[in-house]
FIMIRO-496036 format. One record per residue (C-alpha): chain; x, y, z. Coordinates in steps of 0.2 Angstrom, whole numbers, plus 2048, in hexadecimal, padded with zeros to 3 digits. Each point is the difference from the previous one (the first is absolute). Example, Ala and Ser with C-alpha at 12.3 -4.5 7.8 and 13.67 -1.06 7.14 Angstrom:
(rec 'A' (83E 7EA 827))
(rec 'A' (806 811 7FD))
***
This chain:
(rec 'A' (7FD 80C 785))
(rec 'A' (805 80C 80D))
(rec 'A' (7F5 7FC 812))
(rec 'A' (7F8 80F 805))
(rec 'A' (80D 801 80F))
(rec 'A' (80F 800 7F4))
(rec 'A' (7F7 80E 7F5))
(rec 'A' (801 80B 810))
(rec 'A' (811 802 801))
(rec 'A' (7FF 80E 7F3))
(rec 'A' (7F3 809 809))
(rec 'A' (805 810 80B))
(rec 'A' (7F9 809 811))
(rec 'A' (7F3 812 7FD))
(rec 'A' (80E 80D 7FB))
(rec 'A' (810 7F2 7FE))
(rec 'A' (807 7FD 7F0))
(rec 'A' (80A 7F2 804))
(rec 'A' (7F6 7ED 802))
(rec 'A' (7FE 7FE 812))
(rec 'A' (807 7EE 7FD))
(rec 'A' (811 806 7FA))
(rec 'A' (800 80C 80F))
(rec 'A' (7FE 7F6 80E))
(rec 'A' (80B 7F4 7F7))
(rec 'A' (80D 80C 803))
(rec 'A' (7FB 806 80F))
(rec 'A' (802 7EF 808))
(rec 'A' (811 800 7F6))
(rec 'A' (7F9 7F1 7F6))
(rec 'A' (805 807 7F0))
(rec 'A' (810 7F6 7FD))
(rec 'A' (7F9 7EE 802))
(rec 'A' (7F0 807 7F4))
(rec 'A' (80B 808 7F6))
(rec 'A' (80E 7F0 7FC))
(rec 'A' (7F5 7F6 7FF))
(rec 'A' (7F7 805 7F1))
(rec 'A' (810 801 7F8))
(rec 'A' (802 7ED 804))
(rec 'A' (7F0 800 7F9))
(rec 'A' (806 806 7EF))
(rec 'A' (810 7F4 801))
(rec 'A' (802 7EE 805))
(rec 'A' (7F2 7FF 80F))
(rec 'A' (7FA 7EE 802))
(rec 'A' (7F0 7FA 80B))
(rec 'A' (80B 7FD 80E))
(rec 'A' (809 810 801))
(rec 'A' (7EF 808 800))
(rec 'A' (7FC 7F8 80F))
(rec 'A' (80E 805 809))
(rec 'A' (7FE 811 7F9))
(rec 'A' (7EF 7FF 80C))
(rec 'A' (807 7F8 80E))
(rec 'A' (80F 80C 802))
(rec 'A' (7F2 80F 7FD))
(rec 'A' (7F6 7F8 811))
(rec 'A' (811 800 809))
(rec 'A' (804 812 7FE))
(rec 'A' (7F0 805 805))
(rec 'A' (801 7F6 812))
(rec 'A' (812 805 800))
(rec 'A' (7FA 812 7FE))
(rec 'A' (7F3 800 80B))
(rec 'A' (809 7F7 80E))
(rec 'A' (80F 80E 7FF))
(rec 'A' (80D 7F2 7F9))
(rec 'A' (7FE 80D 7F1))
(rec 'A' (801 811 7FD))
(rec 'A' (7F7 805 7EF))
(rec 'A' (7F7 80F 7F9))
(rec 'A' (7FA 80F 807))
(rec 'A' (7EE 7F7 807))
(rec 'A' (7FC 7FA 811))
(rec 'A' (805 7EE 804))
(rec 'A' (7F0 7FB 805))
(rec 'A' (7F8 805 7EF))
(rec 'A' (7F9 7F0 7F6))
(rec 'A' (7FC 80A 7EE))
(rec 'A' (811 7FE 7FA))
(rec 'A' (800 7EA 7FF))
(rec 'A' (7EF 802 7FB))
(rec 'A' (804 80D 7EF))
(rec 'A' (812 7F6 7FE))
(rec 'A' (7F9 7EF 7FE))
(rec 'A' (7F0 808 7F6))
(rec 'A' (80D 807 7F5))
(rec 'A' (80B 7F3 7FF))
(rec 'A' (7EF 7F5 7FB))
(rec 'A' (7FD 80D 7F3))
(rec 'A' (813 7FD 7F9))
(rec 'A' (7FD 7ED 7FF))
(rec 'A' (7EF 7FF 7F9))
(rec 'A' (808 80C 7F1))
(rec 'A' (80F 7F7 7FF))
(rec 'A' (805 7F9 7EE))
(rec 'A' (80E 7F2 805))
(rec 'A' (80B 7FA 7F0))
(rec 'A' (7F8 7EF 800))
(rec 'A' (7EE 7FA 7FF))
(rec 'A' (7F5 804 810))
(rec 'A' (7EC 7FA 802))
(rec 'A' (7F4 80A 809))
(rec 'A' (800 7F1 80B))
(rec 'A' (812 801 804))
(rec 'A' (7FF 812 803))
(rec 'A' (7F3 7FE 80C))
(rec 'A' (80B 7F4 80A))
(rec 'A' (80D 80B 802))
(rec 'A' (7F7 80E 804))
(rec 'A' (7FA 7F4 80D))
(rec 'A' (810 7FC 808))
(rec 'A' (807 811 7FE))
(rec 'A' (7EF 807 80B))
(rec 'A' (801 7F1 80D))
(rec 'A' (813 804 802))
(rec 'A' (7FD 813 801))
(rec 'A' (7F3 7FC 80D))
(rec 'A' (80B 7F6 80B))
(rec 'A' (7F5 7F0 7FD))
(rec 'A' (80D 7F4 7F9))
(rec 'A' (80D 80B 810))
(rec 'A' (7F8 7FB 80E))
(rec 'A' (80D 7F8 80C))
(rec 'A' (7FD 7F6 812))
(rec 'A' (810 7FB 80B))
(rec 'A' (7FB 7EE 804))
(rec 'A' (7FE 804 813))
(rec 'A' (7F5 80C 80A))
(rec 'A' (7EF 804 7FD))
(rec 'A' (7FB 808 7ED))
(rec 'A' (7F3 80D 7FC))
(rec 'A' (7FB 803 7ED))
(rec 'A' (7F7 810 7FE))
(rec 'A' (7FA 80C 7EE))
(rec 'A' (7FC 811 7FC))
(rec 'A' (7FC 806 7EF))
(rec 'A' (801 80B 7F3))
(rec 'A' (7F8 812 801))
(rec 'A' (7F2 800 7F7))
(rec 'A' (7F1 80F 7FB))
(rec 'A' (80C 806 7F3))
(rec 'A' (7F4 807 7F5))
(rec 'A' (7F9 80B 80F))
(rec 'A' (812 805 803))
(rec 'A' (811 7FB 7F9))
(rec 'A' (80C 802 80E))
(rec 'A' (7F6 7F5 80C))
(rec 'A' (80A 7F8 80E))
(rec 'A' (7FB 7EF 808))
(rec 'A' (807 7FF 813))
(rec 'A' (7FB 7EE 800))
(rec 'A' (80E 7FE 7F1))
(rec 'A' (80C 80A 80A))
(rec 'A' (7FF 7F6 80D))
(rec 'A' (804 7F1 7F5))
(rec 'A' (810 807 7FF))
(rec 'A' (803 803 811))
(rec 'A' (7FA 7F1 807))
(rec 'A' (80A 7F3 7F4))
(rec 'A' (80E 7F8 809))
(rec 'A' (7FC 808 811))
(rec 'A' (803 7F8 80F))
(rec 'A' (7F5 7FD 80F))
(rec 'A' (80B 7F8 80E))
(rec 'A' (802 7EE 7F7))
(rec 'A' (7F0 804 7F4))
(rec 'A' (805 804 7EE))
(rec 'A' (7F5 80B 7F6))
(rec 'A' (800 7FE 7ED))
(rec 'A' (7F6 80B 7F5))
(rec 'A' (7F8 7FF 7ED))
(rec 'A' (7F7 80E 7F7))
(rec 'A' (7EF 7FD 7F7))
(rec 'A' (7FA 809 7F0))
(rec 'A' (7EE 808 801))
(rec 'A' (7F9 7F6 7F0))
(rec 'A' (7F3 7F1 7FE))
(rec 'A' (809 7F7 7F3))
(rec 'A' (810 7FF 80A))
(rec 'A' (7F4 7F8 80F))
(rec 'A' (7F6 7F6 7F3))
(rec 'A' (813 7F7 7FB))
(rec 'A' (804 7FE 812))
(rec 'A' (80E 80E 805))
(rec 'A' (7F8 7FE 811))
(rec 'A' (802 7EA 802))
(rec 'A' (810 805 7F6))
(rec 'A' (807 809 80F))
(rec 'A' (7F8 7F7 80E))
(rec 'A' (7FD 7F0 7FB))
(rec 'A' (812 7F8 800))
(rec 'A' (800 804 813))
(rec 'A' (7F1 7F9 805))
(rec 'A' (801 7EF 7F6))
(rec 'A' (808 7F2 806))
(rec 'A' (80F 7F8 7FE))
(rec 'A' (7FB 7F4 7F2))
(rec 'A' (7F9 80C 7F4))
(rec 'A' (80F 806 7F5))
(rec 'A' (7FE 810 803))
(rec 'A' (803 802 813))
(rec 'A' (80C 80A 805))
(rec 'A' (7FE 800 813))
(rec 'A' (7F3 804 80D))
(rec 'A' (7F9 811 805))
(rec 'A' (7F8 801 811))
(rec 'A' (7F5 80F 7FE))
(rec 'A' (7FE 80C 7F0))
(rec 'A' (7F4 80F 7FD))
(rec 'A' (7FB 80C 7F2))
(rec 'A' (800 812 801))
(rec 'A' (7F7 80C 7F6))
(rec 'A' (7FB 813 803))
(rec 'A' (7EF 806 804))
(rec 'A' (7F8 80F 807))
(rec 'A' (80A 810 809))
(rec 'A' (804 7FD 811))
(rec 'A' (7FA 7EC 802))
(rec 'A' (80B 7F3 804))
(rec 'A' (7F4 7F0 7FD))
(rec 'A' (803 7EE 805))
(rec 'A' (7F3 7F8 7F4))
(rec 'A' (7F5 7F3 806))
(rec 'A' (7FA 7F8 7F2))
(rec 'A' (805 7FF 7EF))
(rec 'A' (7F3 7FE 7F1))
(rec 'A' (801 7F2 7F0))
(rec 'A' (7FA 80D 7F5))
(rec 'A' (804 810 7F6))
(rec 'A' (7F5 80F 800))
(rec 'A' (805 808 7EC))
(rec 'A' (80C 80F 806))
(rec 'A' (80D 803 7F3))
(rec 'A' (811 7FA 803))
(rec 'A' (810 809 7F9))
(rec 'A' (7FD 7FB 7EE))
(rec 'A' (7EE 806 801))
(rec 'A' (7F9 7F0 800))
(rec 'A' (7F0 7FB 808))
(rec 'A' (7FD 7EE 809))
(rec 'A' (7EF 7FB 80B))
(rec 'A' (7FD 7F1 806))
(rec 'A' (805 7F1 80A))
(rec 'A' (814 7FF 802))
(rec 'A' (808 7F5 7F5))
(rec 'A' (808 7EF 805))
(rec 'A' (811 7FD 806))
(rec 'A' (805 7F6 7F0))
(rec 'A' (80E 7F3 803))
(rec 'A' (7FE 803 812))
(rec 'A' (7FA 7F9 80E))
(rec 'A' (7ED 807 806))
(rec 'A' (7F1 7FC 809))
(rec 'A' (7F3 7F7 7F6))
(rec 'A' (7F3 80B 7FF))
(rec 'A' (808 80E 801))
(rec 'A' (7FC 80B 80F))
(rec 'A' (7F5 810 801))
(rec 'A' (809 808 80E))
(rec 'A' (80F 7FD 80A))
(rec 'A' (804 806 80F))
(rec 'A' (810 807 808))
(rec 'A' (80C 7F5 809))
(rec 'A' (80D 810 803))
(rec 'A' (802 802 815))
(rec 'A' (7F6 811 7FE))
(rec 'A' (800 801 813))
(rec 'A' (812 801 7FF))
(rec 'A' (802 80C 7F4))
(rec 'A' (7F3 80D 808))
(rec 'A' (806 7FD 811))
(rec 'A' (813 805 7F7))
(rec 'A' (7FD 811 803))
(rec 'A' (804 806 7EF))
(rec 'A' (7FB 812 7F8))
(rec 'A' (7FC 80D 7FC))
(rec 'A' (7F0 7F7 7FC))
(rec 'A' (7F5 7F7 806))
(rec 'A' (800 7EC 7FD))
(rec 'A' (7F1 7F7 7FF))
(rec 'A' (7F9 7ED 7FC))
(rec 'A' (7F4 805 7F0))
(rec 'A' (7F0 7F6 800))
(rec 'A' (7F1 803 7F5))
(rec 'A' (7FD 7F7 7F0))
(rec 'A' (7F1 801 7F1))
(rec 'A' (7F9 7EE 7FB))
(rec 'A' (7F2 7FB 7F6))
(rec 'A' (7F8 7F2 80D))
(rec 'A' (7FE 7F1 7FB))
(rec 'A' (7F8 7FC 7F1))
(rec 'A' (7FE 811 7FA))
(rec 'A' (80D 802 7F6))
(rec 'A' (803 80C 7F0))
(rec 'A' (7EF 809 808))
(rec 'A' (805 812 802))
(rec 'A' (7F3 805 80E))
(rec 'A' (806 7F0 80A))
(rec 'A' (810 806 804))
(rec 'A' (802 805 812))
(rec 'A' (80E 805 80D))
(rec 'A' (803 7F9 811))
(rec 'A' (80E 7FF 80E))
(rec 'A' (806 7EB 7F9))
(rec 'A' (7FB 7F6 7F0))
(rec 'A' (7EF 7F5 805))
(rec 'A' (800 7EF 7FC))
(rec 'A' (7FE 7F9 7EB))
(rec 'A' (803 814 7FB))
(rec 'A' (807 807 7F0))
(rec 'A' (80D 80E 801))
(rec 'A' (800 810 7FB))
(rec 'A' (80C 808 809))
(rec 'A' (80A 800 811))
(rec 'A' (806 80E 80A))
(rec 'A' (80E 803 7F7))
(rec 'A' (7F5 802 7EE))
(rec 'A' (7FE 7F3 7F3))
(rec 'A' (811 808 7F5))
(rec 'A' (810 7F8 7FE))
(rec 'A' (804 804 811))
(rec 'A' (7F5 7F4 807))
(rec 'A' (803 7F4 7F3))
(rec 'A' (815 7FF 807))
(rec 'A' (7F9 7FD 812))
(rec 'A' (7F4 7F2 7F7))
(rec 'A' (80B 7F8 7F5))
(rec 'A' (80D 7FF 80E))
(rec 'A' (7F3 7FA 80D))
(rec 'A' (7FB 7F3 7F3))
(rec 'A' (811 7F8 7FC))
(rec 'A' (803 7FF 815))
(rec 'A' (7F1 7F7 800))
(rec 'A' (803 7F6 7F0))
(rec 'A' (810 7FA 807))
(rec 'A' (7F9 7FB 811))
(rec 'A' (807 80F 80A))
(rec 'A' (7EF 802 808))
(rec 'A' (808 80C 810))
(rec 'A' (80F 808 7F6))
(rec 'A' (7FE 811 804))
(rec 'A' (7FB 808 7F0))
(rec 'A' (7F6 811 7FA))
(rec 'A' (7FF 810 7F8))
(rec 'A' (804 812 808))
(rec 'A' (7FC 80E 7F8))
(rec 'A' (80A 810 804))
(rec 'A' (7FA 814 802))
(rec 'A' (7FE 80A 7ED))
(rec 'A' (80C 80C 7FD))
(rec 'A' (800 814 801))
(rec 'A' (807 808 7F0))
(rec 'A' (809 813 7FD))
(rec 'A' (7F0 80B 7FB))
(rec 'A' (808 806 7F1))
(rec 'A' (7FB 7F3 7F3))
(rec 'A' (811 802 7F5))
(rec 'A' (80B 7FB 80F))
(rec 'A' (806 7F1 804))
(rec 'A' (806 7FF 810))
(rec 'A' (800 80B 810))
(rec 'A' (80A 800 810))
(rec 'A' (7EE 7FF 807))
(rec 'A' (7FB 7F2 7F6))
(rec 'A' (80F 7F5 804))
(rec 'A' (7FF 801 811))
(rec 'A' (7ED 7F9 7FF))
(rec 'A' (806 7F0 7F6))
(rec 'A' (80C 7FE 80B))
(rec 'A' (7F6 800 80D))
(rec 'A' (7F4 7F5 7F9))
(rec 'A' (80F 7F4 7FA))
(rec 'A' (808 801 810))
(rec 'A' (7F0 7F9 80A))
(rec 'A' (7FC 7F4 7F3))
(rec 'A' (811 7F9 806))
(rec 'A' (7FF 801 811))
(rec 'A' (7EE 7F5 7FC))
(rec 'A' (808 7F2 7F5))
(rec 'A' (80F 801 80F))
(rec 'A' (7F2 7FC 80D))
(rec 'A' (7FA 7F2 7F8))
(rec 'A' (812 7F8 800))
(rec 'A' (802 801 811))
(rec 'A' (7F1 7F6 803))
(rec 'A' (80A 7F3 7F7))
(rec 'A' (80B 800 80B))
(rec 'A' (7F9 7F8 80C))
(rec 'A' (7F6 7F1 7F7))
***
């Protein structure tokens, strides 16, 4: 069955006829790899073509919006066009009727592999000197509100992956805006082979800082203090709902008990006193808890500058959806792996302004705000790489 992400690459903007998928498809010049490889697809394509399919998608889309490649008629910085590739793509494999038997389980691996690839998960590269950074964006998101949705803090992904920082070197992954894809560890998946150690078989290295990005409301560029171990039931893109307390890390390393809240380790000072705009960066404090020994009781919940001692979250600064949960997740492998001062957190990023005719997908307007938001996004992820150059 179709997820409800795949069943939207058929739908079309007020007044279009065309699916707004297969148009920014083609407006990111993405058609040919989309195109292909369904065709593979209905020949000889095997688990591990697939994944390559994916990996070679996630490359196109840095080389693109890096200026190695010119493609489409869209602006470089625009994220929608991976995003509606790899959904359609998805679509292609989950339809797929191969020549030889295939189980629902298999099909759900290689989906896997094909989305981590495609995501630049299984990509993610450190030269074995000079300081590293690991950093995530995600998906856009409220599609149901409004198909041609952009997310700067996946734009920024794509600019930020295999920058370069003096002797730093920036790597970047991209996060889907699901709960299952949480629950079954995308977020250890990506992080956690960085922050375990050299016994564990799946280390591949050491980071020495790493934060999350996400978007949040128009003209706010938060460093979050906390982050919160629990959902708040806000629908993700496959319209499922998810309250509660955050799931474990399986198979990874974790605090026993889990915390409620963790708090930043990012060099915030740093990254204010950068200078960077055009707005305003700020340290976000403010979380909602249930004090201790309150918790579900609705008329308990309460809101205060830090967490108080034996409390219950609800929510921190940056909300209690899957934004939070990447900062939380994050900050709960560094701990779980004993990187107690690692610099690590979340920053979420300035909403964006879209063309006031509903039917448009892009404006000259409206690409020079994301820029401007992606631009200082990077000058912020830049700052905190200069602090490790001098530690």
């Amino acid at each position: 069955m179709l997820t409800v992400e795949e069943q939207r690459t058929t739908l079309s903007l007020p007044g279009r006829t065309a699916p707004l998928a297969r148009e920014l498809i083609e407006a990111g010049g993405f058609e040919g790899l989309v195109d292909d490889f369904t065709a593979e697809l209905s020949g000889s394509a095997d688990a591990a073509a697939i994944r390559e399919a994916g990996a070679s998608l996630w490359r196109t889309a840095v080389d693109r919006a890096q200026g190695r490649l010119t493609s489409g008629t869209i602006d470089p910085y625009d994220d929608r066009p991976l995003y509606w590739a790899r959904t359609a793509m998805s679509r292609a494999v989950r339809e797929w009727q191969p020549s030889y038997p295939l189980t629902d389980l298999q099909r759900r691996a290689i989906l896997r592999q094909f989305d981590y690839a495609s995501r630049g998960i299984d990509g993610v590269a450190f030269p074995a000197d000079g300081p590293k950074l690991l950093v995530s964006g995600f998906d856009t998101y409220s599609l149901d509100d409004s198909l041609r949705h952009s997310n700067p803090s996946g734009a920024a992904a794509l600019q930020l992956h295999g920058r370069k920082v003096g002797d730093v070197t920036i790597q970047a992954v991209i996060f889907p805006v699901n709960w299952t894809d949480f629950d079954q560890g995308v977020v250890e998946d990506a992080f956690g082979p960085w922050l375990v150690g050299p016994e564990d078989p799946r280390h591949r290295g050491a980071i020495d800082a790493f934060t999350t990005i996400s978007q949040t409301r128009r003209g706010h560029m938060h460093i979050e203090k906390w982050a919160g171990g629990f959902r708040g039931g806000s629908p993700d893109n496959n319209r499922a709902l998810n309250w509660g307390p955050i799931s474990a890390a399986a198979l990874w390393p974790q605090p026993q008990p889990s915390p409620q809240f963790i708090g930043t380790t990012l060099p915030y000072a740093e990254m204010i006193a950068a200078g960077t705009g055009p707005w305003p960066v700020t340290l976000n404090p403010g979380i909602t808890e249930w004090p201790a020994g309150t918790f579900p009781d609705p008329d308990a919940l309460r809101t205060a500058p830090d967490p108080s001692p034996g409390s219950h979250a609800a929510s921190a600064p940056g909300s209690n959806y899957l934004s939070n949960e990447s900062m939380y997740r994050t900050n709960r492998l560094r701990l779980g792996t004993g990187h107690a001062t690692m610099p690590g957190g979340h920053l979420h990023i300035s909403a964006l302004e879209y063309p006031a005719d509903p039917s448009a997908l892009t404006s000259p307007e409206f690409e020079a705000d994301r820029k401007a938001v992606v631009d200082q996004t990077v000058a912020l992820i830049e700052a905190v790489g200069k602090t490790l150059l001098f530690t």
